[in-house]
C-alpha positions in Angstrom: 157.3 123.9 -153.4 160.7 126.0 -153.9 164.0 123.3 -153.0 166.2 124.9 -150.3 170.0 125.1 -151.2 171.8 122.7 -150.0 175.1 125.2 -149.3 174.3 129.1 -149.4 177.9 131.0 -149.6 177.0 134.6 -149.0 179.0 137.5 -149.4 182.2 135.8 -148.7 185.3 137.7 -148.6 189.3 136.7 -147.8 192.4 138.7 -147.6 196.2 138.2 -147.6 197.8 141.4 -146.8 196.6 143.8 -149.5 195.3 141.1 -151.7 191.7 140.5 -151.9 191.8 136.7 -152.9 187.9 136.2 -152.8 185.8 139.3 -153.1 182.3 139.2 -151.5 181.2 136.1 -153.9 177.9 135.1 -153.1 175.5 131.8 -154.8 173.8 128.5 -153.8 174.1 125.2 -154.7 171.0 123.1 -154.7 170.8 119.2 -153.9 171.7 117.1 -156.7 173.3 119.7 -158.6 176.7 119.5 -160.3 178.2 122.7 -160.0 181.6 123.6 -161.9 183.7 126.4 -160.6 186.0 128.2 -163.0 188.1 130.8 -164.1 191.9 131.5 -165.2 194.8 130.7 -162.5 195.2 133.3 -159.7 191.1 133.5 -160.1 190.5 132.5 -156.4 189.1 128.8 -156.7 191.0 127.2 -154.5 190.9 130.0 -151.6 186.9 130.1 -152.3 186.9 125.7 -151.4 189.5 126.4 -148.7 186.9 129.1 -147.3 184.0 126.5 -147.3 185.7 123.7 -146.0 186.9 125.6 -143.1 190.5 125.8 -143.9 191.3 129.7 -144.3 188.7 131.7 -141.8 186.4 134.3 -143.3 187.1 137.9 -143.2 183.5 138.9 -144.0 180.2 136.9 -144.7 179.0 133.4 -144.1 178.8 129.8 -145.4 175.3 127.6 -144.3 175.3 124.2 -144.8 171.9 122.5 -145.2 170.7 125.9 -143.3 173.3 125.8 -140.4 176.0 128.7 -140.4 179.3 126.9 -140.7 181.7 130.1 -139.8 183.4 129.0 -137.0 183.5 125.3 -137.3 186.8 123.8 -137.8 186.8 121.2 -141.2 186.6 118.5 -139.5 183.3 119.7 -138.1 182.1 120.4 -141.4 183.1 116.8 -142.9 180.9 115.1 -140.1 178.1 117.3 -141.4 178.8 115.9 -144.9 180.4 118.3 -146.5 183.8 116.6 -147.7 186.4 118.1 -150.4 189.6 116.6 -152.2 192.5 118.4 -152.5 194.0 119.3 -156.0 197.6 118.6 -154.8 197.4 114.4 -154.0 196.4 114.1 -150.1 197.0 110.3 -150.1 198.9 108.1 -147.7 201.2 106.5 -149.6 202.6 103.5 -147.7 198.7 102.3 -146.3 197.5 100.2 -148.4 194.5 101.6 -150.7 192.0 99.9 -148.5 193.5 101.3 -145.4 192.9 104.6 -147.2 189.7 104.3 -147.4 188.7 103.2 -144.2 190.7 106.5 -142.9 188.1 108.6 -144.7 185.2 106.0 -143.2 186.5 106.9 -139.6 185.5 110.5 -139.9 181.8 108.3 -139.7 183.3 106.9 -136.2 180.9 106.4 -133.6 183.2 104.7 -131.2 186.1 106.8 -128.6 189.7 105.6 -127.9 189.3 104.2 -124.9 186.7 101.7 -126.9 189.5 101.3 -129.4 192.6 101.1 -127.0 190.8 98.2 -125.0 189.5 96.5 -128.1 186.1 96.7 -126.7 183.3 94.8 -128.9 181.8 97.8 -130.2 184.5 99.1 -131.7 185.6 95.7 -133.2 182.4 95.7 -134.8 182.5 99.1 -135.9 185.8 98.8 -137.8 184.7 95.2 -139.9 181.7 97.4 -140.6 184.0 100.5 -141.7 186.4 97.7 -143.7 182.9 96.4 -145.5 182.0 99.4 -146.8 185.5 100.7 -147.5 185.8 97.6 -149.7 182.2 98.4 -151.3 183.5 102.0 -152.3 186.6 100.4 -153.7 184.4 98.4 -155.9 182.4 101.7 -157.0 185.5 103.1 -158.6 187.2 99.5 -159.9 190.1 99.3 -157.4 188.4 96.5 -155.6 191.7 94.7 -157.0 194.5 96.9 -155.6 192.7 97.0 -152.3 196.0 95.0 -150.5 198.4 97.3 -152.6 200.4 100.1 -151.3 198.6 103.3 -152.5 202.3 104.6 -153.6 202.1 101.9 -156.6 199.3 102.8 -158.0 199.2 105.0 -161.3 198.9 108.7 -160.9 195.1 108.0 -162.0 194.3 105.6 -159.5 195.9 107.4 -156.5 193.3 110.7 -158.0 190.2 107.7 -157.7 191.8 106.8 -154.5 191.6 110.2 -153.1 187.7 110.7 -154.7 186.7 107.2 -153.0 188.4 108.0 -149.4 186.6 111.1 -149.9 183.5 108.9 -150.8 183.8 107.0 -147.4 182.8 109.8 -145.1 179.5 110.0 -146.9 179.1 113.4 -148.1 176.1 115.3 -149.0 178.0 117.5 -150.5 181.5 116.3 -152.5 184.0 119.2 -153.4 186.7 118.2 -156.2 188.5 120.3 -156.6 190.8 119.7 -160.1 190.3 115.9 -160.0 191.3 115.7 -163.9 194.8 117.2 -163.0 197.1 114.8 -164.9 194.7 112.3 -166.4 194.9 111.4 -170.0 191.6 111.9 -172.3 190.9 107.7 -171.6 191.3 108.5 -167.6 189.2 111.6 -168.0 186.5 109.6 -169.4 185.7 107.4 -166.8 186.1 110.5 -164.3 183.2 111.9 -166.0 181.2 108.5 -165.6 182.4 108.0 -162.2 181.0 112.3 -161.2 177.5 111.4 -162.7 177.2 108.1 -160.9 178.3 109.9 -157.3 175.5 112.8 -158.3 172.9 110.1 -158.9 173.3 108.1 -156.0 172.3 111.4 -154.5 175.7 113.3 -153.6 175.5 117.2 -154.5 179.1 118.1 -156.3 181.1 121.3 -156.5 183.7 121.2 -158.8 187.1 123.2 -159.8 188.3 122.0 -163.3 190.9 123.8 -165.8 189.2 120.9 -168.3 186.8 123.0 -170.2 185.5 119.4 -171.9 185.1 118.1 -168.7 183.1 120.7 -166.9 181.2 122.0 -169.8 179.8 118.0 -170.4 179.0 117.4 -167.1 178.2 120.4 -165.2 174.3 121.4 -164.3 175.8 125.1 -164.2 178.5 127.4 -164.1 180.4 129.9 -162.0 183.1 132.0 -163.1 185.6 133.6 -161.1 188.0 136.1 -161.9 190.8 138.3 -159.4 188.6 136.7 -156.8 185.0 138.2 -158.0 182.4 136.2 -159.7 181.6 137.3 -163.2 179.2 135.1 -163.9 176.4 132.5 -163.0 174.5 130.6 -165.7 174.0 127.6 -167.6 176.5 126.4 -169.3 175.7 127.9 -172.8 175.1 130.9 -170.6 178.3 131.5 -169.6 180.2 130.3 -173.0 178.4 133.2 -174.3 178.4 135.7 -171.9 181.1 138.7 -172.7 182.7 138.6 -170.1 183.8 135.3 -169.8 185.2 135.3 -172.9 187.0 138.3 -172.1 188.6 136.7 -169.3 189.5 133.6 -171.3 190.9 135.8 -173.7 189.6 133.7 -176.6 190.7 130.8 -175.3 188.2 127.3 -175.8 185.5 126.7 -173.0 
């Protein structure tokens, strides 16, 4: 029996004035996949995650997220429906502490209203040592069980990138878009990215990822897409697409 995708973009299109940013870019991603999305700068990456998570509306096509049709849903909609992203420009709050962090991103999960929350009600009391346990279990996932009492603005620029991955972590997605989470990491800090991706994939997270490390996404990644002036050139393996003509072309001989 054939797998369903777990996210089908089809024939997805966005324009800014007389740009076309993303041109009609169409594939799947299928559950427990680690997908890597690439191509040079100004390749339309970003726009194409901003399109799925809802960010920048379509102007033709449609995204379907474990077979729903997403166009219209706002992205916080589409984060309660498990599909979560980070952002490739920091998205932390700097003077919460790391745990409070966290716990922000386990809210999305919120079952209780304000009223519950304004009156202190017992649900809701219950709720948030439940959403502070499992913040704190997530903190230990990624090794900042330590700095959990910290200020996230004294953390190292590596552990405010984890940071943002594990808040990210805490609205349980089925689907986790990075989007450049090696941006700034040293090769050590790099390393234990890589180990932290595969452990998120095996405890049964699907991952979409934008990387400029070639290393990075070419170790890790279960296949490739590769953008470039916002239409997708190619769609393979990863030895696939280090060979494929194009690719290289657009690289222009650059290592991938």
């Amino acid at each position: 029996m054939q797998v369903a995708p777990i996210l089908e973009v089809k024939n997805i299109r966005k324009v800014f004035g007389g740009l076309v940013a993303v041109a009609d870019v169409s594939f799947d991603i299928y559950p427990g996949e680690i997908l890597g999305l690439i191509g040079p700068n100004g390749a339309g990456k970003t726009t194409m995650f901003n399109l799925i998570a809802g960010l920048y509306p379509l102007d033709g096509g449609e995204v379907c997220f474990q077979g729903e049709k997403l166009n219209g849903l706002k992205s916080h909609e589409r984060t309660r429906r498990g599909l979560v992203r980070t952002f490739q420009n920091l998205q932390i709050f700097n003077n919460m502490t790391v745990l409070e962090n966290v716990m922000v991103g386990r809210h999305t999960r919120s079952r209780y209203g304000f009223i519950d929350a304004a009156l202190r009600l017992s649900r809701a009391r219950r709720e948030e040592r439940e959403i502070r346990q499992k913040a704190m279990s997530y903190l230990d996932l990624v090794d900042l069980m330590g700095y959990a009492d910290r200020t996230a603005s004294s953390l190292s620029f590596g552990q405010q990138r984890l940071l943002e991955i594990t808040r990210a972590l805490a609205a349980e997605p089925k689907l986790l878009m990075l989007d450049e989470p090696a941006a700034g990491l040293n090769r050590k800090e790099t390393d234990g990215l890589d180990e932290l991706i595969r452990r998120i994939r095996d405890q049964g997270t699907t991952i979409l990822l934008i990387e400029h490390d070639m290393e990075l996404v070419m170790g890790i990644a279960d296949r490739v897409i590769v953008l470039e002036y916002g239409q997708k050139i190619a769609d393979g393996t990863v030895e696939e697409v280090q060979e494929d003509p194009r690719v290289i072309e657009a690289y222009l001989g650059e290592e991938f």
